[in-house]
Each structure stands twice: as C-alpha cells, then as structure tokens.
C-alpha positions as a Markdown table, in Angstrom:
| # | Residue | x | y | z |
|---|---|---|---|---|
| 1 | Unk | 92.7 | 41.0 | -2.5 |
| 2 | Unk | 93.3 | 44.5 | -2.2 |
| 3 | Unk | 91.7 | 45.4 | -5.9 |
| 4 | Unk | 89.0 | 43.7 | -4.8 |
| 5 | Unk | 88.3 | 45.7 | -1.4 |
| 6 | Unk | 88.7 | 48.5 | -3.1 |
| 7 | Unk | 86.1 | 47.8 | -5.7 |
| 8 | Unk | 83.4 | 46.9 | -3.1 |
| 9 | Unk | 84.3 | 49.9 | -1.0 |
| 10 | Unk | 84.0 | 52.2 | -4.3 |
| 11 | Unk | 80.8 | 50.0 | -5.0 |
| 12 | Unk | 79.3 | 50.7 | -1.6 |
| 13 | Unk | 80.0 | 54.3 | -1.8 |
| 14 | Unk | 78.8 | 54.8 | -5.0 |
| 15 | Unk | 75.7 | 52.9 | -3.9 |
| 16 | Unk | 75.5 | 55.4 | -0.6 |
| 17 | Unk | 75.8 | 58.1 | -2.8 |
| 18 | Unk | 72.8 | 57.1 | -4.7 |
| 19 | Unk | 70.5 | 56.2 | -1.7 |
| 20 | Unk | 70.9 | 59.7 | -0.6 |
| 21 | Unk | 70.3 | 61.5 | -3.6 |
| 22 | Unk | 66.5 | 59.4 | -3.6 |
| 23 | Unk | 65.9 | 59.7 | -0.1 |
| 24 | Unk | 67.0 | 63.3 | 1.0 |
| 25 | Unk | 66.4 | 65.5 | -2.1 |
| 26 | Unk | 63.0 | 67.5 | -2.3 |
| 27 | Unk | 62.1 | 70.2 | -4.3 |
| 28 | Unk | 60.9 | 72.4 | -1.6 |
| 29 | Unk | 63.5 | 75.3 | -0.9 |
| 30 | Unk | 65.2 | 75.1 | 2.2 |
| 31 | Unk | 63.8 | 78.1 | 3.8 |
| 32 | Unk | 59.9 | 76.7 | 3.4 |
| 33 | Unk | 61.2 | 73.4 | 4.5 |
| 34 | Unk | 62.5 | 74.7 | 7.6 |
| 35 | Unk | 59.3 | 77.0 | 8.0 |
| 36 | Unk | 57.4 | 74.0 | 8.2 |
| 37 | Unk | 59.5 | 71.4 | 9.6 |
| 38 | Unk | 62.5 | 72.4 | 11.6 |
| 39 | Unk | 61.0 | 73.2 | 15.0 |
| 40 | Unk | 63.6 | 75.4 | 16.9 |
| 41 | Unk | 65.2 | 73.4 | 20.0 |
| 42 | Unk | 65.1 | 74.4 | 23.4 |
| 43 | Unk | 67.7 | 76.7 | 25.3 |
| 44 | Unk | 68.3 | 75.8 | 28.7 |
| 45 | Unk | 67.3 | 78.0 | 31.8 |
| 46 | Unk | 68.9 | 76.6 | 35.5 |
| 47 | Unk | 67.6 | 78.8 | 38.4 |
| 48 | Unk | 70.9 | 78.2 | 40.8 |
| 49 | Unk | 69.9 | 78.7 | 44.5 |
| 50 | Unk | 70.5 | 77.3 | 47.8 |
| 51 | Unk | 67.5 | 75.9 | 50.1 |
| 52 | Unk | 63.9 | 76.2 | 49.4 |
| 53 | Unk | 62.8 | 78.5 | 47.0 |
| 54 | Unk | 60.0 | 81.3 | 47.9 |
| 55 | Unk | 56.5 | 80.8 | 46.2 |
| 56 | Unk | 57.2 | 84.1 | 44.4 |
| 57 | Unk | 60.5 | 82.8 | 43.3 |
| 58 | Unk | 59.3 | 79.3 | 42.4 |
| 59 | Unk | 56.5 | 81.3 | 40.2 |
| 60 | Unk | 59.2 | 82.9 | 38.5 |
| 61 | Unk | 60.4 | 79.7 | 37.2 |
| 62 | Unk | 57.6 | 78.4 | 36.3 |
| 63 | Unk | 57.2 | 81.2 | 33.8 |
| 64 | Unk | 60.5 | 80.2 | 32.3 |
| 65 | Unk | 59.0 | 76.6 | 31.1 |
| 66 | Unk | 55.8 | 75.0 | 29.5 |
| 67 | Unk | 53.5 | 75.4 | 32.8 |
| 68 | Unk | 54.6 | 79.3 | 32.7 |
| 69 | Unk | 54.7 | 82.2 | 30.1 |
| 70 | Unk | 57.1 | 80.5 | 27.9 |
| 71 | Unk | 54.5 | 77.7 | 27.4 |
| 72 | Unk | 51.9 | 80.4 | 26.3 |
| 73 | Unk | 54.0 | 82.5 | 24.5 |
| 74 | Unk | 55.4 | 79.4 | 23.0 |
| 75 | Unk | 59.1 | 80.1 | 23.1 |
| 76 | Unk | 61.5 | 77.2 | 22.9 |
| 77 | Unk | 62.7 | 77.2 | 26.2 |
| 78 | Unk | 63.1 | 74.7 | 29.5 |
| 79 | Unk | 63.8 | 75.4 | 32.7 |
| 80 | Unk | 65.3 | 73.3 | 35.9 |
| 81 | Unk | 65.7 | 74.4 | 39.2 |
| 82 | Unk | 69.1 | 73.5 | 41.1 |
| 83 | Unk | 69.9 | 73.5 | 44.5 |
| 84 | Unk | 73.2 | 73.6 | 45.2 |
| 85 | Unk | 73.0 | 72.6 | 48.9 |
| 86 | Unk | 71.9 | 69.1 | 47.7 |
| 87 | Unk | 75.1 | 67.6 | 45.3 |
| 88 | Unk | 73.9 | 68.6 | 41.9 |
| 89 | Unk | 75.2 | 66.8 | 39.3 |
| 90 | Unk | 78.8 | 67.4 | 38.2 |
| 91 | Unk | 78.4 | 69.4 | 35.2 |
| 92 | Unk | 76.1 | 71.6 | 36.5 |
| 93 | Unk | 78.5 | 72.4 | 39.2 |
| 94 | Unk | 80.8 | 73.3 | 36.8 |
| 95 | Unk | 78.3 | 75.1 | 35.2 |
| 96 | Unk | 78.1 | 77.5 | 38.3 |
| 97 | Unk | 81.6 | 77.7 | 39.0 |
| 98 | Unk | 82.1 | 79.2 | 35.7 |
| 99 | Unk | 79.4 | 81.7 | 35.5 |
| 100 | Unk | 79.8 | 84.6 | 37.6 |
| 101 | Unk | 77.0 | 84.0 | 39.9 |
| 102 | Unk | 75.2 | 87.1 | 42.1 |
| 103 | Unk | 72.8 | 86.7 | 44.6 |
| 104 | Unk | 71.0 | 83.8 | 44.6 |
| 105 | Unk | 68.2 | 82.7 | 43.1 |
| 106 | Unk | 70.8 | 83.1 | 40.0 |
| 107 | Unk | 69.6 | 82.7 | 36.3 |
| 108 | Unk | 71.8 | 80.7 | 33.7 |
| 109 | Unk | 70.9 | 80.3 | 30.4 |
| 110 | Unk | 72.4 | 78.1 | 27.5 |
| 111 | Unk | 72.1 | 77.3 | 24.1 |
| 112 | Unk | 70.3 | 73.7 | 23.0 |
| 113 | Unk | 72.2 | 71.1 | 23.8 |
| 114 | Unk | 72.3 | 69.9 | 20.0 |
| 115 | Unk | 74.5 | 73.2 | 19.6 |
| 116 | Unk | 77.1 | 72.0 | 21.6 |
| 117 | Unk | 78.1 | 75.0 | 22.9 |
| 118 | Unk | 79.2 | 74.6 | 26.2 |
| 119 | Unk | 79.4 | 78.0 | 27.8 |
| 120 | Unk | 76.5 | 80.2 | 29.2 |
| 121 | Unk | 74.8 | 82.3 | 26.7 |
| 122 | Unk | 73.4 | 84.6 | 29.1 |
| 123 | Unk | 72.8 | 85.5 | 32.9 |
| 124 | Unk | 71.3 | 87.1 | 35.6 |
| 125 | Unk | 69.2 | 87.5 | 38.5 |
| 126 | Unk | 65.9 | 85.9 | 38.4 |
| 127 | Unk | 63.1 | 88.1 | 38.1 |
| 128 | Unk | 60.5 | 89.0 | 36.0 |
| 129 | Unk | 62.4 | 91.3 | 34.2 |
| 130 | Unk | 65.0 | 89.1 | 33.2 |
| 131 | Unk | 62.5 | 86.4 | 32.1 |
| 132 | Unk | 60.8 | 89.3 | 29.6 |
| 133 | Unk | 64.1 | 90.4 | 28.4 |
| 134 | Unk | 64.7 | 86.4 | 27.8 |
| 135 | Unk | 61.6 | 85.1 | 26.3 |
| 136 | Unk | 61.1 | 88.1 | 23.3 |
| 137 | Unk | 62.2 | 91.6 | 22.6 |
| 138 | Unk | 60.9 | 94.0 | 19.6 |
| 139 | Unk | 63.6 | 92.8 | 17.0 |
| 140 | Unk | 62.2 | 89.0 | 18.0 |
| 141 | Unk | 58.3 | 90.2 | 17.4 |
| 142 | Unk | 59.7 | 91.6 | 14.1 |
| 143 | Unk | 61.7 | 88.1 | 12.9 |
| 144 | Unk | 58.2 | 86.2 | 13.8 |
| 145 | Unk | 56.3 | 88.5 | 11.5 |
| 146 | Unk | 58.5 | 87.9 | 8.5 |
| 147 | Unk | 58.9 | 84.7 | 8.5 |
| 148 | Unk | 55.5 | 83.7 | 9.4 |
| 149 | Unk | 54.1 | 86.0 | 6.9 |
| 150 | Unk | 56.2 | 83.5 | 4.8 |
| 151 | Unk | 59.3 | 85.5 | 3.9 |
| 152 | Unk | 62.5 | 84.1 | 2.9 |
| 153 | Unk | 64.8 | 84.8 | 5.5 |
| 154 | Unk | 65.2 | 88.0 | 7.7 |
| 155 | Unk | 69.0 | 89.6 | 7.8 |
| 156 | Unk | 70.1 | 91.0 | 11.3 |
| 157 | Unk | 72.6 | 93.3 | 10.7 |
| 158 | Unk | 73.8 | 93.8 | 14.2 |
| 159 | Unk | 76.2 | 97.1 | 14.2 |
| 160 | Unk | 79.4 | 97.4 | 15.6 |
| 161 | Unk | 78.7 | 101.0 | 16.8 |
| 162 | Unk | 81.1 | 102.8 | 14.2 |
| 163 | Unk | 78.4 | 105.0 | 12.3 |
| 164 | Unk | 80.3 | 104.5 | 8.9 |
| 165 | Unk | 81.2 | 100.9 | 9.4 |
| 166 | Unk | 77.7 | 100.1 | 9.8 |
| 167 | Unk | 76.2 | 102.7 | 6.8 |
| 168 | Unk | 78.1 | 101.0 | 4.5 |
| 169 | Unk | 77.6 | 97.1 | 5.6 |
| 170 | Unk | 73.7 | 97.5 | 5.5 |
| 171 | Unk | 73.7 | 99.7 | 2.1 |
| 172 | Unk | 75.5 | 96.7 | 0.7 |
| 173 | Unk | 73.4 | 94.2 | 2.6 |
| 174 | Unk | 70.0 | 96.5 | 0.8 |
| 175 | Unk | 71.3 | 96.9 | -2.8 |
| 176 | Unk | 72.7 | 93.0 | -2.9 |
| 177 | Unk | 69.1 | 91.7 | -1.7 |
| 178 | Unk | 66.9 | 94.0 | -3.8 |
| 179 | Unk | 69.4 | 92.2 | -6.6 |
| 180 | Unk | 68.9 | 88.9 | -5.5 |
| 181 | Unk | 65.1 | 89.0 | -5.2 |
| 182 | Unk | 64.5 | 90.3 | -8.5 |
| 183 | Unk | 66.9 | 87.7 | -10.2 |
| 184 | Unk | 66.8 | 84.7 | -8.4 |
| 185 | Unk | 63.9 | 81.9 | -8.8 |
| 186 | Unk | 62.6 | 79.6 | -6.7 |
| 187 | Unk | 62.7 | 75.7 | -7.2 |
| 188 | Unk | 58.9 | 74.1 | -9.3 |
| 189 | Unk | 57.3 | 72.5 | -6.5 |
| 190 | Unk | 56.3 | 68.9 | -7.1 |
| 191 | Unk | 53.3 | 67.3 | -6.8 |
| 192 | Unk | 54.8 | 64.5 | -5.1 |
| 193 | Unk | 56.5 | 66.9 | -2.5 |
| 194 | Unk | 53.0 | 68.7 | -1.9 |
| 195 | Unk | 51.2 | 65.2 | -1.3 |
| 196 | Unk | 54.0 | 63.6 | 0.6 |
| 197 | Unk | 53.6 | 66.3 | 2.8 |
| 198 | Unk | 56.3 | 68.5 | 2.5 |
| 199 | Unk | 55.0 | 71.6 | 1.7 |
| 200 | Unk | 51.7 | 72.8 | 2.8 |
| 201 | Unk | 51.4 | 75.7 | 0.4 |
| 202 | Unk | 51.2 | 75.7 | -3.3 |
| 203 | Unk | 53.7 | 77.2 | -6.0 |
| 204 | Unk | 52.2 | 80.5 | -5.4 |
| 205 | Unk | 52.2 | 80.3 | -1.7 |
| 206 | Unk | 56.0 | 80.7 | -1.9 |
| 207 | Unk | 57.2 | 84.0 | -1.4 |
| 208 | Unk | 61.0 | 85.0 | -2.9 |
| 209 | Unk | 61.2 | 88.0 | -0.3 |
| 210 | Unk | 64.2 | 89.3 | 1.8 |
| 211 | Unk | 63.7 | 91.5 | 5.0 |
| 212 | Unk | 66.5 | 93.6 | 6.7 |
| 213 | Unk | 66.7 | 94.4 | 10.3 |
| 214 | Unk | 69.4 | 96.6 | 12.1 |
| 215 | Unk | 70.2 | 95.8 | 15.9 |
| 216 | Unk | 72.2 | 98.0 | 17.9 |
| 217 | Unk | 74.2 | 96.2 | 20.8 |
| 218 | Unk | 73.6 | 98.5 | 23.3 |
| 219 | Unk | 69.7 | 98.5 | 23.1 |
| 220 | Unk | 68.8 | 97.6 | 26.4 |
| 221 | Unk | 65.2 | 95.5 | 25.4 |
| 222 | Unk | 67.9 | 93.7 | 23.3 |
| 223 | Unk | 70.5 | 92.0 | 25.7 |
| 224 | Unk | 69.7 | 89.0 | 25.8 |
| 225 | Unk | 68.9 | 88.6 | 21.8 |
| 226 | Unk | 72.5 | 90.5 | 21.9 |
| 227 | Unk | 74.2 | 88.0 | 23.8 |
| 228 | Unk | 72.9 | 85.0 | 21.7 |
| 229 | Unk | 73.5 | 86.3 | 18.6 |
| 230 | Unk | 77.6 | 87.1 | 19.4 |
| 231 | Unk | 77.5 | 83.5 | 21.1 |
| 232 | Unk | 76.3 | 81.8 | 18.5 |
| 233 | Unk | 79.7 | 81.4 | 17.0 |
| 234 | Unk | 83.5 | 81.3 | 18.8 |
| 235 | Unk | 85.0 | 84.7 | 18.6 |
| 236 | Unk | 82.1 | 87.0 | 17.4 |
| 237 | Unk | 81.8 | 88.2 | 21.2 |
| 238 | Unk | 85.1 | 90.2 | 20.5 |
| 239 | Unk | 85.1 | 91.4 | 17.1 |
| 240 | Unk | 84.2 | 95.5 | 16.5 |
| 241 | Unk | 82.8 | 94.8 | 12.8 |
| 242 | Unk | 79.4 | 94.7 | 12.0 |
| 243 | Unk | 78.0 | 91.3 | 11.8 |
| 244 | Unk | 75.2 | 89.8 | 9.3 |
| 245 | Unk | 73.0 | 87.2 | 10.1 |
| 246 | Unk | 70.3 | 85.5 | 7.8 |
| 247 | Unk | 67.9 | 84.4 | 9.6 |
| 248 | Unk | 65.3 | 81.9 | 8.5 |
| 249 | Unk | 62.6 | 79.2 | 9.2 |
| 250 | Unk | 61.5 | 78.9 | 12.8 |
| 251 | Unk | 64.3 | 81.3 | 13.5 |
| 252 | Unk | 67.3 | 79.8 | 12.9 |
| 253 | Unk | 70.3 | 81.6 | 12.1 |
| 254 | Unk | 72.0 | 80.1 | 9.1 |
| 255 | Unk | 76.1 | 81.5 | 9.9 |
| 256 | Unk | 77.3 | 84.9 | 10.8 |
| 257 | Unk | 79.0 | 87.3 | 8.0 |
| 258 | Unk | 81.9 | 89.4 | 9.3 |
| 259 | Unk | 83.5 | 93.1 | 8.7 |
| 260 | Unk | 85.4 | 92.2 | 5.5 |
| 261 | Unk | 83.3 | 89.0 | 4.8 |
| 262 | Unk | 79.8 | 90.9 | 4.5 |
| 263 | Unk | 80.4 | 90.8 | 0.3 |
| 264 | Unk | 78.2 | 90.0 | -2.5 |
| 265 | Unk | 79.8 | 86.7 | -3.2 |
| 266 | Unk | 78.8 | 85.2 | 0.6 |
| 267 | Unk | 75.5 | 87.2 | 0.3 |
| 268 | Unk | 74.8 | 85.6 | -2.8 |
| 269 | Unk | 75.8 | 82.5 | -1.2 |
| 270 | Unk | 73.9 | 82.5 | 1.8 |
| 271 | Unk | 70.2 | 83.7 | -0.7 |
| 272 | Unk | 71.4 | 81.1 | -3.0 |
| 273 | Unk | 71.7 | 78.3 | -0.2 |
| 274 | Unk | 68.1 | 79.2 | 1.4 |
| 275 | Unk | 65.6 | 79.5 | -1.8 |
| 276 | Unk | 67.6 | 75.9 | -3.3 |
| 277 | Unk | 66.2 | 73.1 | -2.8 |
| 278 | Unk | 66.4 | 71.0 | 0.2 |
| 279 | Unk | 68.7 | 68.5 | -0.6 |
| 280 | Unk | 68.8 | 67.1 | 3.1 |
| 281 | Unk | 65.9 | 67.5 | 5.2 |
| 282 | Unk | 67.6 | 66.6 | 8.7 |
| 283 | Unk | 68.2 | 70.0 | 10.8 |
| 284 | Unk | 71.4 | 68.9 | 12.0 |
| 285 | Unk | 73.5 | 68.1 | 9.0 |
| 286 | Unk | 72.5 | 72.0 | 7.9 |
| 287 | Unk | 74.2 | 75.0 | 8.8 |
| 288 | Unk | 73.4 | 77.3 | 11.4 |
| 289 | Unk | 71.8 | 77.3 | 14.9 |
| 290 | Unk | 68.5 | 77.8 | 16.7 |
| 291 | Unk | 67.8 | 81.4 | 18.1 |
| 292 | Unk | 65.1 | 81.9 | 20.9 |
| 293 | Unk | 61.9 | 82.9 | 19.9 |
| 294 | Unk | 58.3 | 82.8 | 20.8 |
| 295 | Unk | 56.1 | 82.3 | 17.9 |
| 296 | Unk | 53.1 | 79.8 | 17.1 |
| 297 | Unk | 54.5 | 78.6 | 14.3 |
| 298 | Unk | 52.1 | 76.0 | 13.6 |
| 299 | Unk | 49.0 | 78.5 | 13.6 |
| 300 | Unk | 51.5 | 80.7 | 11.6 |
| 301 | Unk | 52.0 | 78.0 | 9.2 |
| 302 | Unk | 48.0 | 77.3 | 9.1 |
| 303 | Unk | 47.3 | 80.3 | 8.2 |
| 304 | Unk | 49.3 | 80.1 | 5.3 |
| 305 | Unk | 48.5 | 77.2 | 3.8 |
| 306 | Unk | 44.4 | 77.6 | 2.7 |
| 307 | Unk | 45.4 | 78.2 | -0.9 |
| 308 | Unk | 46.4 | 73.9 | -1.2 |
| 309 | Unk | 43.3 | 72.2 | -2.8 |
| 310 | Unk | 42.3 | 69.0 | -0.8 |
| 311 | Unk | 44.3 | 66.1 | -2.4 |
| 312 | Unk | 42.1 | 62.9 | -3.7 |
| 313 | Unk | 40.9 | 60.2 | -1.4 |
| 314 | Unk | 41.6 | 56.2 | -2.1 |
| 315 | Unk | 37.5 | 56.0 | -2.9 |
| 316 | Unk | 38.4 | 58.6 | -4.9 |
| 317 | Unk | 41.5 | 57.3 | -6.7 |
| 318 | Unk | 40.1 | 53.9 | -7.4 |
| 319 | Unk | 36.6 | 55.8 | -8.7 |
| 320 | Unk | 38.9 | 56.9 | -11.6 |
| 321 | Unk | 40.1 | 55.6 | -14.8 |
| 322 | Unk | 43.9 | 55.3 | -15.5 |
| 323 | Unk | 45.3 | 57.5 | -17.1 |
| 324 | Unk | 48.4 | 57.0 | -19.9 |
| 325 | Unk | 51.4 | 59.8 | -19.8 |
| 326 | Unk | 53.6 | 59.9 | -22.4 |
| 327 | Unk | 57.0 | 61.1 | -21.6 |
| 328 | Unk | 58.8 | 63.0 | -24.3 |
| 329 | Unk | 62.2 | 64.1 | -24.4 |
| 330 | Unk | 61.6 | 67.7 | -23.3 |
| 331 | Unk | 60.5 | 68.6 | -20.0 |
| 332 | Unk | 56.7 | 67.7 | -18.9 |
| 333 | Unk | 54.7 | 69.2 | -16.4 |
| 334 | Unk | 51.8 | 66.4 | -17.0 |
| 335 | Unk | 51.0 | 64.6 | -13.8 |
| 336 | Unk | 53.2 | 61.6 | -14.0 |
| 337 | Unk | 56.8 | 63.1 | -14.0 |
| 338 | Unk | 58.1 | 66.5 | -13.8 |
| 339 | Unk | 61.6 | 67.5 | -15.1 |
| 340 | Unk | 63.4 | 66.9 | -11.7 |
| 341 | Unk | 61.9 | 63.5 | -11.6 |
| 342 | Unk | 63.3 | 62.4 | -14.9 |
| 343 | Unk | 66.7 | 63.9 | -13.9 |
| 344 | Unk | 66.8 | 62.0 | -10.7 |
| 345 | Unk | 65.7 | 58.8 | -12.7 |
| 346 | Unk | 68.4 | 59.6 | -15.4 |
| 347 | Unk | 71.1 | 59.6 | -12.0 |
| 348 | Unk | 69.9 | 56.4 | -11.1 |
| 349 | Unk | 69.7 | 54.6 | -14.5 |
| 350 | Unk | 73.5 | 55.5 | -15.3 |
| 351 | Unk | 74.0 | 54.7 | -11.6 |
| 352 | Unk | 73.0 | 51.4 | -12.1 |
| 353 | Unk | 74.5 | 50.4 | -15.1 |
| 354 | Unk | 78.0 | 51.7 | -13.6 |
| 355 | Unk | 77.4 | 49.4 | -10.9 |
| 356 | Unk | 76.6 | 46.8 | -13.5 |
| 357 | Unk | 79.5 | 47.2 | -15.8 |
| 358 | Unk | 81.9 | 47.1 | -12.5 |
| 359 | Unk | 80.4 | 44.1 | -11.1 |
| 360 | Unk | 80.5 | 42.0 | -14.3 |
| 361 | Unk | 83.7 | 43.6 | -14.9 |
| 362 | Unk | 85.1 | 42.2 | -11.4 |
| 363 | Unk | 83.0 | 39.0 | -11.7 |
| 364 | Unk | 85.2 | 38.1 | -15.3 |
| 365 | Unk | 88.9 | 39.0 | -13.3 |
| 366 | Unk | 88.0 | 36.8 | -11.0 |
| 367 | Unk | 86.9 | 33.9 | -12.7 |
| 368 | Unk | 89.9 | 34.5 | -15.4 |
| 369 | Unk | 91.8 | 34.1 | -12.4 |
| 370 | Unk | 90.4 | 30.8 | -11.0 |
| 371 | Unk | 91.0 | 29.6 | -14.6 |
C-alpha cells in the first residue's frame, strides 16, 4: 500500500510539474512582461480625524484617490477617511495606536495589502504638501521615463551618507552593468507569445538597457520615496550601508542589495533574473514589491508598440492555403515551431513516456500480485 501511494504521489507531482512548465513559461523576458502586464497595486492612504471633516480638508482627500490628483496623475493609490469618534474597525484602531499620530486630520500610509507588511510606511499631517511629496518626486519622474521609454530595469542606489561607501558601491554598480549589457542577450520572442498577446512589441522593440540612479536619504522632495524604499524589506530602515535596488516594470522593486552584498555575483543575478524569460507570469509568486508611482503606463506602453504588424484575421486565415513545415533536427525559425517550442515538446514527450513506463510498471506488480 505504501509503494503504491508513493508512486501516485511521485506520478502526480511529476504530472504538476509538467502542467506548469506548458502553462506558465513564455518567452518574453520578465522585465517586458511586467512592463506590460503587472499593474502596480495600490498603497493605502487613511486620513485619521475626529468629527466632520472641513471642505478644504475633505478636498485634500479626495486628491489622494481616483476622484483627486492621484486619479489624474495615475498613481496607484486609495484613500479612506476614518473617524475615530464613530468605532472604526479594530485594525484600524490599532493602526492609529501604533503610528505616532499629530494633530488631526492625520495621514497614514501603507504598503498594498498583497505586501503584507503590516506597519505604516509613512506619515504625516494632511496637506497638500504631504500629498505632493506622496504621489511623485524627481527620482519617481526619472524611474517612469526609463522604463516607459522601455529600459530594462532602473537601479536606485540609495546612499548611506558615507562619501566613500557610496563612491565605491555605485562605481561597481556602473562597471558591472555596462558588463552586463554588452554580454547578455535577450530571450527570441515567439510568434505564439506576440499573438497570444503577450508582448506588444516586436524582437526589435526590446531594449537590453540598464539605467542607474543615486538617491540621497536626506533629500527633502524624497521622503516619502525614502521611507518606502527602507520599508520595503525588515531591517533596511536601520542599516548605514548603501543599498541597491533594481527596479523594473510598472515600478516594482525586484529585492534590496546590501553593503557587502552589492557584488557582481548578485548583480549578475538580479540582470540575469529580469531579461530571462518569464517562466511564471503571476506577479505574486515573483520577487519583489510594488513602489508608488504615477505613470500612464498603458499610453506609455502604446506608444511603444507601433512597430507590431497587424496579425491575420480568420477571413484572412481561411483565404489561405496550408502550408507544410518540415521540422529538421536543428533549430528552425520557420513559422510552425521555433527552437523553444521543440524543447518544450521534447520535455513533454520524455514526460510522458516516464509516466508511461511507471504506470505499466505499477499496473504488472499489481497484477503479479493478485496472481
């Protein structure tokens, strides 16, 4: 009995195994994918206050959701209002017990709740300074040029104040990515991919390019980018290093590189992981965490994409004659497989017949035993 639980829990994994590989891998690189699919999730703004709110104040919030600024300026933000004089709910309570809270009306602001961080990524009074310091800041403007221009990934190097320190983290950061973009290739985009969807540029629309941007923490038109950059991660709030962050897609930063850990080897890593091909396309089971940004991405993406020719209509399709592709043992870039396809096909053949083999081969013990 137990020989033959294991074999159908081995034959179910295996089976698992396989389904993913044909359902989750593309050959767009992960950077383009998330350019084009992985829309940033919204941080959480709670004006605390206690009675009614003025009709400047109440315009204040507004900004800080769709009806507002941060609709126009598409920034992925929310905002609720919460009156404390009328039982909110328990965890927003807590929520204002644990910020240090000033004179009301008192802004709170957290990361998405898909994050699941739980403490307050930044703070303060509500005005309409603190929503412009919240919603962009020149650094931001500069991210949303880059990537929407169609770069690769941006990497913040946010300094830890100590002149040498930093000198020597970002001429590291500079020498490893001129490296990396010179030697590195991007993934062959397949035709399937680009009429699936996918992608909405061609081969030549990708761009193999690396931008680097420095970020002191005590720039004031920086705070709040400040403050969600170090609580992105558990920790980074207290360390004195310079830390690296590759930024990429809709502005998402992939994980934070750390004094001693800002190396080639985790450079080459991180540049490696972002031009590969997307071998999951779900945000969540990727690394790294949505930053707050206000971009049109989808007008940013539109204007990229003019370069695709128009793909063929059914009237079209069934206007023209069938066409025989012979598949030869090297690679073939003829319209009925590409390379990739025949290796993915080659996984699933030997797939199956190990599934095969195992199943007869359980199918004969058992009937040997019967007899």
């Amino acid at each position: 009995m137990f020989r033959r639980t294991s074999l159908a829990r081995w034959l179910l994994s295996l089976g698992a195994v396989l389904c993913a590989v044909s359902v989750w891998a593309c050959s767009v690189p992960v950077f383009r994918y998330a350019l084009e699919h992985w829309t940033g999730d919204p941080f959480q703004a709670f004006v605390f206050h206690r009675g009614p709110l003025t009709e400047s104040q109440q315009a204040t919030a507004r900004d800080l959701g769709p009806d507002g600024l941060a609709g126009k300026v598409r920034a992925n933000l929310s905002v609720r209002t919460v009156d404390l004089n009328r039982n909110p709910p328990p965890e927003l309570s807590e929520l204002s017990r644990t910020v240090e809270i000033g004179a009301l009306p008192w802004l709170v602001v957290k990361f998405p709740a898909s994050s699941r961080l739980k403490s307050a990524v930044w703070s303060g009074p509500l005005s309409a300074e603190s929503v412009g310091l919240l919603l962009d800041s020149p650094a931001r403007k500069e991210i949303v040029q880059c990537l929407g221009d169609g770069q690769s990934a941006v990497w913040l190097l946010l300094e830890s104040g100590d002149d040498a320190k930093d000198s020597a983290a970002a001429a590291l950061l500079n020498e490893r990515l001129k490296y990396l973009a010179a030697n590195l290739q991007l993934p062959k985009l397949e035709a399937q991919d680009i009429a699936n969807g996918l992608v909405s540029v061609g081969q030549e629309g990708l761009r193999l390019e690396f931008s680097q941007l420095r970020i002191s923490r005590d720039d004031p038109r920086e705070s709040a980018f400040v403050r969600m950059l170090l609580g992105a991660e558990a920790d980074l709030a207290n360390t004195k290093s310079p830390i690296v962050f590759p930024v990429f897609g809709q502005g998402r930063a992939l994980y934070a590189l750390v004094g001693e850990g800002i190396k080639r080897e985790t450079i080459d890593q991180a540049a490696m992981f972002l031009i590969g091909k997307c071998s999951c396309q779900v945000k969540e089971q990727n690394p790294g965490i949505d930053l707050l940004l206000a971009a049109d991405w989808k007008g940013l993406i539109k204007a990229q994409s003019g370069g695709i020719p128009d793909l063929p209509t059914m009237a079209d399709l069934t206007k023209s004659k069938p066409v025989t592709v012979t598949v030869s043992g090297g690679e073939s870039n003829g319209p009925g497989r590409t390379s990739a396809h025949l290796k993915l096909n080659n996984l699933m053949i030997a797939g199956g017949l190990i599934l095969a083999i195992l199943v007869g081969a359980g199918i004969f013990r058992l009937r040997k035993k019967r007899s």
